[in-house]
C-alpha positions as CSV (number, residue, x, y, z in Angstrom):
1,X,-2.6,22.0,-12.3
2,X,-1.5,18.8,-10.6
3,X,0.9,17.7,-8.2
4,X,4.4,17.0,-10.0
5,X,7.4,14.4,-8.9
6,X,10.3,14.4,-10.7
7,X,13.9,12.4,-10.2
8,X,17.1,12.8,-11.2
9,X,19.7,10.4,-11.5
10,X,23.2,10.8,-13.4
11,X,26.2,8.8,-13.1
12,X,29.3,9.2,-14.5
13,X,31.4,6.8,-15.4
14,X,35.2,6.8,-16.3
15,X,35.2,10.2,-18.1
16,X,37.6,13.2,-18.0
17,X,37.4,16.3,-16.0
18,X,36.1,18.2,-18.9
19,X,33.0,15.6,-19.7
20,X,32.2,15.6,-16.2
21,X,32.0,19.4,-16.1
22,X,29.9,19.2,-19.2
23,X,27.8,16.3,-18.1
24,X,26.8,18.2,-14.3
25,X,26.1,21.3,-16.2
26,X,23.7,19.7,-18.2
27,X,22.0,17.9,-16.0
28,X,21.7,20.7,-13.7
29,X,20.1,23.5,-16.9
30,X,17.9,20.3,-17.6
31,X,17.2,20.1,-13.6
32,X,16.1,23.8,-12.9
33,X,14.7,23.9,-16.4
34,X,11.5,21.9,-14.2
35,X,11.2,24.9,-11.8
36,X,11.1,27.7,-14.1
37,X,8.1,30.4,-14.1
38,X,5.9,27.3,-16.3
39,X,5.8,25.4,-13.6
40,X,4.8,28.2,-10.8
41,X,2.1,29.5,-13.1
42,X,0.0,28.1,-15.1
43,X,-1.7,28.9,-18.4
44,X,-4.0,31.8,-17.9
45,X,-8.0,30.9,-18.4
46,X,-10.1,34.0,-19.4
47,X,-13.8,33.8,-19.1
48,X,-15.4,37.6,-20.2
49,X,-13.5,40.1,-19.0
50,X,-11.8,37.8,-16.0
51,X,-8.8,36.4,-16.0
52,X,-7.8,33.2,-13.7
53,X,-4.4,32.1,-13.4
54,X,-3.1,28.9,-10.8
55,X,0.0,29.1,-8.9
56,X,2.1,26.4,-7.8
57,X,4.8,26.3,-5.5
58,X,7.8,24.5,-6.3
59,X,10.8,22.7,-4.2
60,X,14.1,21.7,-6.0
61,X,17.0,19.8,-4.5
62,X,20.5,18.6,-5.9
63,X,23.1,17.3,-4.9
64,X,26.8,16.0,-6.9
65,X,30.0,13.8,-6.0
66,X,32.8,13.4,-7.8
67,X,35.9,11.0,-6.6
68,X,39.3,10.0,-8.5
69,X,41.7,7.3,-7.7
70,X,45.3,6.8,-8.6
71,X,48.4,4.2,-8.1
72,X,51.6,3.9,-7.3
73,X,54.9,1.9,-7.8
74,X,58.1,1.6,-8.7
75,X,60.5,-0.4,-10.7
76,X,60.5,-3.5,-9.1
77,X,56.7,-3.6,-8.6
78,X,54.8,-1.4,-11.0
79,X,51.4,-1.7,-9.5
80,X,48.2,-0.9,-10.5
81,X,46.2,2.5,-11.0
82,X,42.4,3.4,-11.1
83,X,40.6,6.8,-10.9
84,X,37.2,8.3,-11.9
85,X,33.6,8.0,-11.2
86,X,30.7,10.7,-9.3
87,X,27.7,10.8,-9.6
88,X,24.9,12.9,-8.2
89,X,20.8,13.1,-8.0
90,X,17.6,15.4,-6.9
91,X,14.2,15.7,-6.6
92,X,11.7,18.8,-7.9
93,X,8.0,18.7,-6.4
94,X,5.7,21.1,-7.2
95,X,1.9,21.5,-5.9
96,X,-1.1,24.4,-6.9
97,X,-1.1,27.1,-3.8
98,X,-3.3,29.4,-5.0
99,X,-5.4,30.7,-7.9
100,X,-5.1,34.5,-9.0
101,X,-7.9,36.2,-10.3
102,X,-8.1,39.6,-12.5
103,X,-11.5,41.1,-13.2
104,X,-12.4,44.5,-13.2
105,X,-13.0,44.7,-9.8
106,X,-9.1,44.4,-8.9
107,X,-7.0,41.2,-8.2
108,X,-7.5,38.5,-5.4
109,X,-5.6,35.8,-4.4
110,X,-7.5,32.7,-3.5
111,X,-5.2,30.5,-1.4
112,X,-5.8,26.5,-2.0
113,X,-6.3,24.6,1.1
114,X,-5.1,21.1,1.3
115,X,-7.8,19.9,3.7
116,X,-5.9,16.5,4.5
117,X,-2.6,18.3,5.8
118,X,-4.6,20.7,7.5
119,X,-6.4,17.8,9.4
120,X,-3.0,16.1,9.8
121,X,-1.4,19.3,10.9
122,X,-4.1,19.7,13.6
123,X,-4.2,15.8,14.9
124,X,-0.5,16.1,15.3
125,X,-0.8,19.5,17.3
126,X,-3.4,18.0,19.4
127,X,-1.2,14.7,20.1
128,X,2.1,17.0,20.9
129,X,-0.1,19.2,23.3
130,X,-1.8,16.0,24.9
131,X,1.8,14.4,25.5
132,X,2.8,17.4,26.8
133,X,0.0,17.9,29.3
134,X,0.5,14.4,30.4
135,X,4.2,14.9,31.2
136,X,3.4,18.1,33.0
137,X,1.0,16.5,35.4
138,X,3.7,13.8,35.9
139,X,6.4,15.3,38.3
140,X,2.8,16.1,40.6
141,X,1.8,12.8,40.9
142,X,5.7,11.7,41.8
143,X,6.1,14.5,44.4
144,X,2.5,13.6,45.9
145,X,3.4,10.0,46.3
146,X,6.8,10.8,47.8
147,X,4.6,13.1,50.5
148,X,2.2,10.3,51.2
149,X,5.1,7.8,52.1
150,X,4.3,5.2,49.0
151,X,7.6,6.3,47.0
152,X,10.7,6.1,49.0
């Protein structure tokens, strides 16, 4: 199982209610159709009497607008009129979490470590707790010079 990006993009352009409706709704079966079970778990392998299967999690996100316009006038000056238009857009991402495995020795979960993010993870812990150690020790170094006359 690989990692998996997909966009989303609709636009809608001078339509009525009703084809807007039916346009959204299509685009939003065709939109969670990508994080259905399929795409959590994948095709089970069996080797003998074991069976693997890979997991995956997956994140979905979607979002619509919609807007109409309209004139006005009157005898003397009849105007003009416009109205219409929305549009809307997501993202699904799905990555392998874990791998489950059936044997006749029960079931286990092996969990799928992303060494990079943990690395990441860690550095940016470290950096958080080093700016925050540095910031502690600050207000001492202040109060110490005030106490030694050299900040007024």
């Amino acid at each position: 199982m690989s990692e998996q990006n997909e966009n989303f993009n609709v636009s809608i352009e001078a339509v009525d209610s009703q084809q807007a409706i039916d346009l959204i709704q299509q685009t939003l079966e065709d939109f969670l159709a990508t994080a259905d079970v399929t795409s959590v778990y994948g095709e089970p392998v069996r080797t003998g009497d074991t069976v693997v299967i890979p997991a995956a999690e997956t994140l979905a996100v979607l979002g619509f607008g919609a807007g109409y316009g309209s004139g006005s006038g009157d005898e003397d000056n009849p105007g003009q009129g416009s109205g219409g238009g929305g549009g809307g857009g997501g993202r699904t991402f799905s990555r392998p979490v874990a791998v489950i495995i059936a044997s006749p020795d029960g079931v286990r979960v092996k969990p799928i470590y992303d060494l990079t993010k943990v690395v990441l993870a860690t550095l940016t812990t470290l950096g958080f707790m080093l700016a925050f150690l540095m910031r502690l020790r600050r207000p001492y170094k202040t109060l110490k010079g005030m106490q030694d006359g050299e900040i007024l």
